[in-house]
C-alpha atoms as a printed R data frame, in Angstrom:
    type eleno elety resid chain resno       x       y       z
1   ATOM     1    CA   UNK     A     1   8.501  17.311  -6.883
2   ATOM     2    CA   UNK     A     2   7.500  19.098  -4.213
3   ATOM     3    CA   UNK     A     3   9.622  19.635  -1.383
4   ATOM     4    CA   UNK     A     4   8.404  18.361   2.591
5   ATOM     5    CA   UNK     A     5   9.582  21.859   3.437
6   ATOM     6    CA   UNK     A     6   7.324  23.871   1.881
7   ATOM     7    CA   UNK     A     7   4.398  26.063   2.945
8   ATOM     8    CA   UNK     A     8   1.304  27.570   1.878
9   ATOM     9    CA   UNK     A     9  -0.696  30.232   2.175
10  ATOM    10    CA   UNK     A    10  -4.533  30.780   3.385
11  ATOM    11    CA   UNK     A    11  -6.211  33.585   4.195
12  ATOM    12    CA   UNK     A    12  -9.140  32.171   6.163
13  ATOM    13    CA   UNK     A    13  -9.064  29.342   9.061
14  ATOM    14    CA   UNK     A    14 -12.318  27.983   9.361
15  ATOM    15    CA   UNK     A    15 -14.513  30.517  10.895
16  ATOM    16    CA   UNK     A    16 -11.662  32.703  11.927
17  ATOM    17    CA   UNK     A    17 -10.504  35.972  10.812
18  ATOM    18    CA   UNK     A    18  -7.183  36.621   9.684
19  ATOM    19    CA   UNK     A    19  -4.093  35.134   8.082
20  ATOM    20    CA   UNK     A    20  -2.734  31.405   8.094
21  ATOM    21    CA   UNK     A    21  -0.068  29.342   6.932
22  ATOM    22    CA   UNK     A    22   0.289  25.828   6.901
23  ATOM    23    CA   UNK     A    23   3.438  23.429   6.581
24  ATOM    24    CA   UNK     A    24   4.842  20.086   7.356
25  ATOM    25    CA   UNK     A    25   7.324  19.563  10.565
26  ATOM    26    CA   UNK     A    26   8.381  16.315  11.772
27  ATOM    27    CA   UNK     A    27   4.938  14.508  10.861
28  ATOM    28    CA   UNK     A    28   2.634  17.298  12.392
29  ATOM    29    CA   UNK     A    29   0.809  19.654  10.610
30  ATOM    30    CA   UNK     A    30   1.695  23.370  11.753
31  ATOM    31    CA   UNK     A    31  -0.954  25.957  11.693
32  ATOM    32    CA   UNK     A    32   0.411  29.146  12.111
33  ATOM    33    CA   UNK     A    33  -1.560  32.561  12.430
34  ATOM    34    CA   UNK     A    34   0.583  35.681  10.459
35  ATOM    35    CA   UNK     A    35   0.222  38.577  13.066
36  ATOM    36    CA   UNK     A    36   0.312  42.429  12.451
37  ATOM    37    CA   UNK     A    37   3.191  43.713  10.553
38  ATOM    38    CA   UNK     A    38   4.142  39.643   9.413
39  ATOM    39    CA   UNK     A    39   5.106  38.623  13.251
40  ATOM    40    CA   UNK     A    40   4.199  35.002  13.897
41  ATOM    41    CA   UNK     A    41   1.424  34.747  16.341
42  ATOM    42    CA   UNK     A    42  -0.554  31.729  17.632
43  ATOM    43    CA   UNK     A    43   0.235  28.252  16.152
44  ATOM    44    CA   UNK     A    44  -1.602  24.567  16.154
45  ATOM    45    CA   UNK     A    45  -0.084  21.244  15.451
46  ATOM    46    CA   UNK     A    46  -2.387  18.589  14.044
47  ATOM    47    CA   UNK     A    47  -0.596  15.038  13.790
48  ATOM    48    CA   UNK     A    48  -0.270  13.660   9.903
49  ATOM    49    CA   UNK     A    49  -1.799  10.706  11.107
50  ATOM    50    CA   UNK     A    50  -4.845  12.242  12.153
51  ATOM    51    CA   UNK     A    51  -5.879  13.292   8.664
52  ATOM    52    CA   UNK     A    52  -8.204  10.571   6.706
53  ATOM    53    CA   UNK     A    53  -9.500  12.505   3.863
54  ATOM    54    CA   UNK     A    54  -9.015  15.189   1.465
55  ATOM    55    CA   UNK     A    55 -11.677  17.200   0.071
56  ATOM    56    CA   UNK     A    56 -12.010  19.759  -2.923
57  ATOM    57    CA   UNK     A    57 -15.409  21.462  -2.523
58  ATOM    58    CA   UNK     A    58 -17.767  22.254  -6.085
59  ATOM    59    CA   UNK     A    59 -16.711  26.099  -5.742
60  ATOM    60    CA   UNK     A    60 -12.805  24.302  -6.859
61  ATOM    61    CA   UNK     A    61 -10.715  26.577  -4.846
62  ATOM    62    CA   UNK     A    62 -11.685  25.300  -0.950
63  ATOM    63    CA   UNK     A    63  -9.785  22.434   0.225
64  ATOM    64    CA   UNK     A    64 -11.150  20.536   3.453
65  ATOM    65    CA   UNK     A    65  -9.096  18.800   5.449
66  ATOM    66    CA   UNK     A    66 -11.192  15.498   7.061
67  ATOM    67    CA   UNK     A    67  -9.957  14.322  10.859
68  ATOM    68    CA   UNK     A    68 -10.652  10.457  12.004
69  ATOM    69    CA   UNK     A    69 -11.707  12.367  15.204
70  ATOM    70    CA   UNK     A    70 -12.045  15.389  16.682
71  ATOM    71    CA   UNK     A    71  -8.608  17.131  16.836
72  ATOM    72    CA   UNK     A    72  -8.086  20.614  19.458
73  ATOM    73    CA   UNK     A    73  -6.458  23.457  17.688
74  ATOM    74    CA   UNK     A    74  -4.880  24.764  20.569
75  ATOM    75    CA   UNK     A    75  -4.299  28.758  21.036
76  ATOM    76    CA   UNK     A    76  -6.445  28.993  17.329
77  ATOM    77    CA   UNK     A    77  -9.582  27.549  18.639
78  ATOM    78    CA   UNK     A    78 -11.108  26.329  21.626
79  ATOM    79    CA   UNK     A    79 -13.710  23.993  20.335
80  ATOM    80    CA   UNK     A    80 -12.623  20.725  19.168
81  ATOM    81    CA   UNK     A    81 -13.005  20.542  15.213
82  ATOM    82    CA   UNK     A    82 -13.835  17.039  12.816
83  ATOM    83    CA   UNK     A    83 -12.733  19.305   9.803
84  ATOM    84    CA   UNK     A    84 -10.959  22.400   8.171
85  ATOM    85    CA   UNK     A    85 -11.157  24.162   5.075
86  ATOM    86    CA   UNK     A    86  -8.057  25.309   3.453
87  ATOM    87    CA   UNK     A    87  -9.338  28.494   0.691
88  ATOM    88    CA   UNK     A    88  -5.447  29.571  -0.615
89  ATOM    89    CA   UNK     A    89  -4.400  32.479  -0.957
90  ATOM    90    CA   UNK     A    90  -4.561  34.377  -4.597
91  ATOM    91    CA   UNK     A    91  -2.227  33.136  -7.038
92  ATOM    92    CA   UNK     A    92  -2.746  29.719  -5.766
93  ATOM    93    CA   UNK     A    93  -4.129  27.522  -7.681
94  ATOM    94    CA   UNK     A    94  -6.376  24.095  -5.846
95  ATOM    95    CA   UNK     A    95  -3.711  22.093  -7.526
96  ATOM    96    CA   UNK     A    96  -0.846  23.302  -5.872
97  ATOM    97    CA   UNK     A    97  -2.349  22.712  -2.381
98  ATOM    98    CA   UNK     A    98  -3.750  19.157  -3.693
99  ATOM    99    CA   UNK     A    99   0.114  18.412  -5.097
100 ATOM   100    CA   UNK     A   100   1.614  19.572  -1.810
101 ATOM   101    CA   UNK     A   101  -1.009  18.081   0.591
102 ATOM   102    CA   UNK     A   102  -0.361  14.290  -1.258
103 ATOM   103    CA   UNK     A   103   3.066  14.658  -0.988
104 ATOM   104    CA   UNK     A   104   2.654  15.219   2.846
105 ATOM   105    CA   UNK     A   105   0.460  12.758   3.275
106 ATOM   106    CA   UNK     A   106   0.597  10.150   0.997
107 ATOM   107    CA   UNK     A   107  -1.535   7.796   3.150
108 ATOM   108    CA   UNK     A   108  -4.965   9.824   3.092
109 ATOM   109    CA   UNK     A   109  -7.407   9.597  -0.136
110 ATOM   110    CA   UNK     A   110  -7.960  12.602  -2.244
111 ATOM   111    CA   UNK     A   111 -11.685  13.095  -2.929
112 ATOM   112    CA   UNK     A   112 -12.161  15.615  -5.853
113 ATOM   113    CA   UNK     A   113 -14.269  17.202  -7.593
114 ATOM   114    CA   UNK     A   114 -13.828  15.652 -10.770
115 ATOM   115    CA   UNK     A   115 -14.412  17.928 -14.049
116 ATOM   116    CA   UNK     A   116 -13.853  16.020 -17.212
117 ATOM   117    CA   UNK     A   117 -11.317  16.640 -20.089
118 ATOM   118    CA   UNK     A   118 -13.755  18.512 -21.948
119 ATOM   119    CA   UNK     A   119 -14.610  21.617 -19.826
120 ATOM   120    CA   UNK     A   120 -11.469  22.826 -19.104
121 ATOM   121    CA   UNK     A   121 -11.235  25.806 -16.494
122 ATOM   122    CA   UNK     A   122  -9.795  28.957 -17.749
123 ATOM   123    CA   UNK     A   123  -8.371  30.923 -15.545
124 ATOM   124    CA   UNK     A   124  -6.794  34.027 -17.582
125 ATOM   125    CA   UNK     A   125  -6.341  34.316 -21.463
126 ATOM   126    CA   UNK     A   126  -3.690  32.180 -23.003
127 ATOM   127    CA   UNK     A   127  -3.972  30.206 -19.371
128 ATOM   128    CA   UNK     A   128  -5.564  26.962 -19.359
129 ATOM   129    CA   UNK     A   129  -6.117  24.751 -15.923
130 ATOM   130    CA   UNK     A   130  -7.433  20.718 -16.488
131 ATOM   131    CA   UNK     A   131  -8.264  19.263 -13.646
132 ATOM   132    CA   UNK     A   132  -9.348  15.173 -12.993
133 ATOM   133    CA   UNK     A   133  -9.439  12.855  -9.870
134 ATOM   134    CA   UNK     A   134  -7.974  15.581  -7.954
135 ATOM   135    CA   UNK     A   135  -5.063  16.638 -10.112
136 ATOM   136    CA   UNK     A   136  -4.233  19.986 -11.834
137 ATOM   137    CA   UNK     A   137  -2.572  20.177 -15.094
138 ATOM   138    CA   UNK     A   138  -1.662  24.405 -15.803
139 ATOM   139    CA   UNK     A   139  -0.223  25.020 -18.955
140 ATOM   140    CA   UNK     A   140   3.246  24.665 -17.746
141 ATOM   141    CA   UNK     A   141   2.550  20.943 -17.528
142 ATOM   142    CA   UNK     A   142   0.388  20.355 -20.548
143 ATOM   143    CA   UNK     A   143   3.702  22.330 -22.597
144 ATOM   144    CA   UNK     A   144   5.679  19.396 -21.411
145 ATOM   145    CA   UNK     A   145   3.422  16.963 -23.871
146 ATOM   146    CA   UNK     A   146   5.342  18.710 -27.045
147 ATOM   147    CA   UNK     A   147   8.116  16.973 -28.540
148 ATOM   148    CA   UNK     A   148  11.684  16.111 -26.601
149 ATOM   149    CA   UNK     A   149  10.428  17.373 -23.352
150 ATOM   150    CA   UNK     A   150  10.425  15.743 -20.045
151 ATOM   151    CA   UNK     A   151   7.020  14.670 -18.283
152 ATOM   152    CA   UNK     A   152   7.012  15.535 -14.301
153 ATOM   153    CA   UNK     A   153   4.810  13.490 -11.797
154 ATOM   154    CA   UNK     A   154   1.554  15.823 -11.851
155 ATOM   155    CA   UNK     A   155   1.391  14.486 -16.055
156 ATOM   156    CA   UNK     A   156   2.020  11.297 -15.343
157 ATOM   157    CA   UNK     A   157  -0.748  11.108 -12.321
158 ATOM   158    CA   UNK     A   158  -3.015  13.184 -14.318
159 ATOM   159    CA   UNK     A   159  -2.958  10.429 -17.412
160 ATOM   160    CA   UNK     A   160  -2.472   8.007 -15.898
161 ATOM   161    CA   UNK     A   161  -5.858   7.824 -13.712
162 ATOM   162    CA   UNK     A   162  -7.273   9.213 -17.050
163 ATOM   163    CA   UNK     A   163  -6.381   6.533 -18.837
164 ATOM   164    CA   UNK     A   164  -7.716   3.429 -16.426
165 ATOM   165    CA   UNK     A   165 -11.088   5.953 -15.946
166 ATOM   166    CA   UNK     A   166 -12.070   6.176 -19.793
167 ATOM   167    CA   UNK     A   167 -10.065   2.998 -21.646
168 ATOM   168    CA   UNK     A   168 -10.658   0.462 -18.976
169 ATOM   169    CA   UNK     A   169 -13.746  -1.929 -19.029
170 ATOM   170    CA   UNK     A   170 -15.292  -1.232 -15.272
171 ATOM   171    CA   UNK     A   171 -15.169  -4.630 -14.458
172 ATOM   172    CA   UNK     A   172 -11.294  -4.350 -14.817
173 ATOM   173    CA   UNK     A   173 -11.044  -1.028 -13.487
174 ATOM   174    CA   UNK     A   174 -12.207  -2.273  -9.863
175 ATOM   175    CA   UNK     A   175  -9.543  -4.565 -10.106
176 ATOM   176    CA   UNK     A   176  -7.363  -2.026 -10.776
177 ATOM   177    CA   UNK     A   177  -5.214   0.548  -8.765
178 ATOM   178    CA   UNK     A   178  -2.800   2.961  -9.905
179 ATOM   179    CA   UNK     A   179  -0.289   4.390  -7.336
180 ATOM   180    CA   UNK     A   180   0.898   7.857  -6.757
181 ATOM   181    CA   UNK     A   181   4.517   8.387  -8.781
182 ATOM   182    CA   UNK     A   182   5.764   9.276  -5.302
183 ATOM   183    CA   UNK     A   183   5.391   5.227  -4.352
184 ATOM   184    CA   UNK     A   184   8.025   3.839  -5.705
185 ATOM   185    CA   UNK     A   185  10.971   6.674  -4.583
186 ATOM   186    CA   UNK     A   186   8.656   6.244  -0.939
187 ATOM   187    CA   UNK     A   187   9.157   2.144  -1.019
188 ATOM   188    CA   UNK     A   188  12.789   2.452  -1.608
189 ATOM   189    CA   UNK     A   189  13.769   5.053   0.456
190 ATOM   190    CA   UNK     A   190  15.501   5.082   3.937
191 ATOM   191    CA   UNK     A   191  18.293   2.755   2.690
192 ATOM   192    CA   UNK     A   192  15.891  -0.310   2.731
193 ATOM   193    CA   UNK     A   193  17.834  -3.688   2.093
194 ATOM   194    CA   UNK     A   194  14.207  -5.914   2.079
195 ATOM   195    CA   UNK     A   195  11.208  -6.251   0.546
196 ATOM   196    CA   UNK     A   196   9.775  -6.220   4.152
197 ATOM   197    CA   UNK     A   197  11.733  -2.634   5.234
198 ATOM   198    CA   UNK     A   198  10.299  -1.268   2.083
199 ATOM   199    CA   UNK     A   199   6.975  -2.509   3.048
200 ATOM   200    CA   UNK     A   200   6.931  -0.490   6.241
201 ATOM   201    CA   UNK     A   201   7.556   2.852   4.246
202 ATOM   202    CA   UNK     A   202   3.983   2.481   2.599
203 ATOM   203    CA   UNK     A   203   2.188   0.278   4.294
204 ATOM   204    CA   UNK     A   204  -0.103   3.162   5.745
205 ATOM   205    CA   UNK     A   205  -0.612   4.671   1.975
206 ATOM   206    CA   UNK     A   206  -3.305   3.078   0.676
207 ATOM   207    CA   UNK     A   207  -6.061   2.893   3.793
208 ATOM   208    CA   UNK     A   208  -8.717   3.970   1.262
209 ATOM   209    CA   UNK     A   209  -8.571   0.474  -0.532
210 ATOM   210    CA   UNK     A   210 -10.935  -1.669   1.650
211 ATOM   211    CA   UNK     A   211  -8.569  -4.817   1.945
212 ATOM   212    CA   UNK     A   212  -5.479  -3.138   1.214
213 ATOM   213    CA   UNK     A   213  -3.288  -2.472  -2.101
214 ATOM   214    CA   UNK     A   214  -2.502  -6.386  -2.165
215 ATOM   215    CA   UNK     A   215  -6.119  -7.418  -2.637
216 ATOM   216    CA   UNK     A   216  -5.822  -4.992  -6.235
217 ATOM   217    CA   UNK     A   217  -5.650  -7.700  -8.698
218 ATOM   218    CA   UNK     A   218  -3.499  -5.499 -11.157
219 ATOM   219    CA   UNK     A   219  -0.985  -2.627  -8.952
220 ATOM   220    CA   UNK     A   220   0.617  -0.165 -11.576
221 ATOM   221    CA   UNK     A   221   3.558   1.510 -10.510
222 ATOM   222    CA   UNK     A   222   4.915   4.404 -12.495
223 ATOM   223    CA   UNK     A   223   9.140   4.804 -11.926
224 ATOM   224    CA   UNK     A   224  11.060   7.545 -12.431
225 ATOM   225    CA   UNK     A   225  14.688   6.836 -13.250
226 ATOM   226    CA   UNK     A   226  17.377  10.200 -12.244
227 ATOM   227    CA   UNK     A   227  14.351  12.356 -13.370
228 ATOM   228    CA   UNK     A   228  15.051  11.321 -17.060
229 ATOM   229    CA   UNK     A   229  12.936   8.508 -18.035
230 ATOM   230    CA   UNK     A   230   9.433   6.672 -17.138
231 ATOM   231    CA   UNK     A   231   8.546   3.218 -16.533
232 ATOM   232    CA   UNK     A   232   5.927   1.487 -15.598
233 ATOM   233    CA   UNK     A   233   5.247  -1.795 -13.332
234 ATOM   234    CA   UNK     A   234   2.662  -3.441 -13.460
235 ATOM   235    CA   UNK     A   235   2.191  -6.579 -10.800
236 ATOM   236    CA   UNK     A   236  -0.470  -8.959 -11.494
237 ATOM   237    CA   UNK     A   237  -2.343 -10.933  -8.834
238 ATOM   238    CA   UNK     A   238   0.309 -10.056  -5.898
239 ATOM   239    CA   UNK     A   239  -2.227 -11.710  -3.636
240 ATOM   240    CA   UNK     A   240  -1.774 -15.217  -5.467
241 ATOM   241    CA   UNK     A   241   2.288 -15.153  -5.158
242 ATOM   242    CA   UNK     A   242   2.284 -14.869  -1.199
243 ATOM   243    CA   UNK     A   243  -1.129 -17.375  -0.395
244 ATOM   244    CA   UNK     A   244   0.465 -21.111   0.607
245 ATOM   245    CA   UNK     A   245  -1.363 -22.528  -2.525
246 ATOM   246    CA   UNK     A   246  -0.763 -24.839  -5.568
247 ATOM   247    CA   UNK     A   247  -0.383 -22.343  -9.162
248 ATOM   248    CA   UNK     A   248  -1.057 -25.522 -11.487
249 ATOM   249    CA   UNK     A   249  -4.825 -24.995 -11.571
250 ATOM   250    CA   UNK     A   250  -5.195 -21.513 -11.965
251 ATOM   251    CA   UNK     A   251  -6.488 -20.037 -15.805
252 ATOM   252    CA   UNK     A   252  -3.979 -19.041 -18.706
253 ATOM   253    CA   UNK     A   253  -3.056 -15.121 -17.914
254 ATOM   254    CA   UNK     A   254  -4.109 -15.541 -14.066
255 ATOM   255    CA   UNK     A   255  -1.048 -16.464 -12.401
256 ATOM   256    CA   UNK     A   256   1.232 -13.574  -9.780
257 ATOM   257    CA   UNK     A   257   3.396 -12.460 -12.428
258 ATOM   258    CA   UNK     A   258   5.163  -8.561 -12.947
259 ATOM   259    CA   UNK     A   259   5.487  -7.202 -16.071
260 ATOM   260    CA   UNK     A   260   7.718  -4.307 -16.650
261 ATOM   261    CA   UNK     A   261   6.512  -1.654 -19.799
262 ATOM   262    CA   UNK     A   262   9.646   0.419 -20.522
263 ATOM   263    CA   UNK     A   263  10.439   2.178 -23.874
264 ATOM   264    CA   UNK     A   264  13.926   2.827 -23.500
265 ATOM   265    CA   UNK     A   265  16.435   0.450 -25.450
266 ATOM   266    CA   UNK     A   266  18.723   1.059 -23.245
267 ATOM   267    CA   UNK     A   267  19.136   2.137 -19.223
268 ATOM   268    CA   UNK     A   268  20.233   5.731 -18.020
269 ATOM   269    CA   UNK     A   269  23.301   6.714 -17.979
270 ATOM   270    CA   UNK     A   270  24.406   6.258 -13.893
271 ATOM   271    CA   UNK     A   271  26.815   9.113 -14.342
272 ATOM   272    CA   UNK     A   272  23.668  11.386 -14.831
């Protein structure tokens, strides 16, 4: 998982010349130019909140950054900008930045530039990179599909969204939303004792969805348990269980119901 702490590089701002890095502090987004000899030098802050899209361009290693309005980047530009492009630095692959920008802001749709299964893009021999609905499997993660090994959240995503995209009829799929594996640990975080405090942890994730993740007839929500097993929720017409109407006439298979898909026999160990 990663970590709200950590930071990327990129070499190029936007038009500007020079060195950047980017990281998460207290809900703003810190732009910071790398000086001459690695000094810090001038720095931006650009509010999480002000971020409504995510972008990977065709060339599959720029990342642009999409502002609901014009943002000012202080000391690193004096014209007001409506978006930013993100090219990392080398070594860094578009799927790190994608798998660090979702964490930090879970609330803001990912628009890739989706490549199917089949054309894989190789990077280096022996090195394979898949990428789908803006998610990057490397062949660290696709190693974790052998036998007794543990799946981590980019696998899960990654088949996840593949699975709804080629096995689903489309009138279904519409109907149909898959959260990020982040949701869950996100809706019960913060000590929440309600359904209603752990409402308020997510309520901004899921803008994207026109009438909001309860109009979804079919939410699936994967769960990690102590980073040793998967779950997965699925809740079925959540809409239906809160609307101040009678359930008696509604069609077999049609009424709010959660159904819980979960391999393991038995539950993890707590001591673990």
């Amino acid at each position: 998982r990663t970590p709200s702490s950590a930071s990327g590089s990129v070499p190029k701002l936007g038009a500007m010349e020079g060195s950047f890095f980017i990281r998460l502090a207290s809900g703003w987004l810190e732009l910071r130019q790398i000086g001459g000899g690695g000094r810090d030098a001038a720095a931006a802050y650009v509010a999480t909140t002000s971020v409504s899209g995510i972008e990977v361009l065709p060339d599959n290693r720029t990342v642009l950054l999409r502002f609901g309005h014009a943002v000012q980047l202080g000391h690193l530009g004096a014209a007001a900008i409506a978006m930013l492009g993100l090219l990392p630095t080398t070594g860094v692959g578009v799927g790190a930045v994608l798998a660090t920008l979702r964490f930090w802001l879970p609330h803001v749709v990912v628009t890739p530039n989706k490549l199917a299964l089949a054309r894989p893009v190789v990077n280096t021999p022996g090195f394979m990179t898949l990428r789908w609905d803006g998610i990057e499997l490397t062949s660290r993660d696709i190693d974790l599909l052998g036998e007794e090994r543990c799946l981590n959240d980019s696998v899960m995503d990654f088949f996840l969204k593949l699975v709804v995209e080629v096995l689903a009829p489309p009138e279904l799929r519409e109907q149909m939303h898959v959260t990020s594996t982040f949701f869950f640990q996100k809706l019960t975080s913060c000590g929440v004792e309600s359904g209603e405090e752990g409402w308020e942890n997510v309520r901004k994730w899921h803008g994207n969805l026109k009438d909001g993740l309860l109009s979804q007839d079919y939410i699936i929500v994967p769960i990690n348990e102590q980073n040793i097993h998967w779950w997965l929720l699925v809740v079925c017409f959540p809409r239906r269980a809160l609307e101040q109407t009678p359930l008696d006439g509604l069609p077999s298979g049609c009424h709010p119901r959660i159904v819980c898909l979960d391999s393991g026999q038995e539950p993890p160990p707590k001591a673990r």
